[in-house]
N, C-alpha and C positions, 0 to 999 in steps of 0.2 A: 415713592411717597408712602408714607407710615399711615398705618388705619389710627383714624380716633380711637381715643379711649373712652368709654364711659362720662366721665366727667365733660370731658370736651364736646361731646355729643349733646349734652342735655343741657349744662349751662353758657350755653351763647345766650344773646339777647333775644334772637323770634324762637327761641326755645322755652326761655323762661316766661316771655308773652303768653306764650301760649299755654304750658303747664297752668298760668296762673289763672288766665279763663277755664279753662276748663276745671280747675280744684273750685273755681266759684260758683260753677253752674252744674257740678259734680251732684247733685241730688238734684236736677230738675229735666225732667224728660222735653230735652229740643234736640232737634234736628241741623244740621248745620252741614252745607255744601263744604267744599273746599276753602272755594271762593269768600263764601259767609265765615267762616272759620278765621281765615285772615284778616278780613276786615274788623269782625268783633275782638281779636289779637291786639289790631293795632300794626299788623306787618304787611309788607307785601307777599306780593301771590306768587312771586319767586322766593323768598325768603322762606315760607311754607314749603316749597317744593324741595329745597334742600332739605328742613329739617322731615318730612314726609316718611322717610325710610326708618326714620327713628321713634313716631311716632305709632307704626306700623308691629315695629321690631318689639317695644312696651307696651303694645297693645292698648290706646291711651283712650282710643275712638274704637268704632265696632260701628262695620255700615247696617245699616238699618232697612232701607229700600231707594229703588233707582227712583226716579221718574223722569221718564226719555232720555237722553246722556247722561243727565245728573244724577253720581251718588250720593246719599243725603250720610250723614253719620251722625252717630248719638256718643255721648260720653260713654267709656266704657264706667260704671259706677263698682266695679270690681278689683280697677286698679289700683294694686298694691304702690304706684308711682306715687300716684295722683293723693293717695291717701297720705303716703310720707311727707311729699310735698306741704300738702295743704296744714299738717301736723306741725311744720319746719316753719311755714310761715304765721301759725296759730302763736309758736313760741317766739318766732320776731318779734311780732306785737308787743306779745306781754312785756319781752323785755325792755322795748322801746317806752310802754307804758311809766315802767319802774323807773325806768333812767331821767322819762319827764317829771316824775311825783319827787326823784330825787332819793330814792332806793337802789339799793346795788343788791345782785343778787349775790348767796354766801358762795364764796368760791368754791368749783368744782363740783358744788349742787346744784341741779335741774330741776325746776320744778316739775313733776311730769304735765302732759296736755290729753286731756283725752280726747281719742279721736274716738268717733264712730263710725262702723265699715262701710 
């Protein structure tokens, strides 16, 4: 069997769940089990567990502290992922915006997004 590639890794569907909470909650200091993680995803608690190693490998969370078995994790707000991410989906929007007002964007022009780190 062939290793995923990049792509294959990050865009499945509890992958993109999950980038997507986390780009949303990317500037607000919570804490979040595994378990809590999934759920506020929208995925199960095995679908988490597959993408886990990948999460890990992006550095996407960053544990935080235990309390009894449970480790808690915080968004890492450093990820260069999370930021691209959240940038990728800033420019969805707009486009979607335009295409509802009835504007095309000029071709092969981008308007840029700013993100902040």
């Amino acid at each position: 069997m062939r290793e995923k590639t990049v792509a294959e890794r990050i865009l499945n569907p509890p992958m993109v769940r999950l980038l997507t909470l986390l780009s949303e909650v990317r500037g607000v200091d919570v804490e979040y089990s595994k378990v809590e993680l999934a759920g506020s995803a929208g995925i199960s608690y095995a679908s988490l567990y597959r993408v886990w190693p990948t999460v890990e490998k992006f550095e996407l969370v960053v544990p935080s502290r235990k309390v009894g078995a449970v480790e808690l994790f915080k968004v890492n707000k450093k990820s260069e992922v999370l930021r691209r991410f959240s940038a990728f989906a800033v420019q969805l929007g707009y486009e979607e915006v335009l295409k509802e007002q009835g504007h095309a964007l000029a071709e092969g022009v981008e308007k840029p997004v700013p993100v902040k780190a």
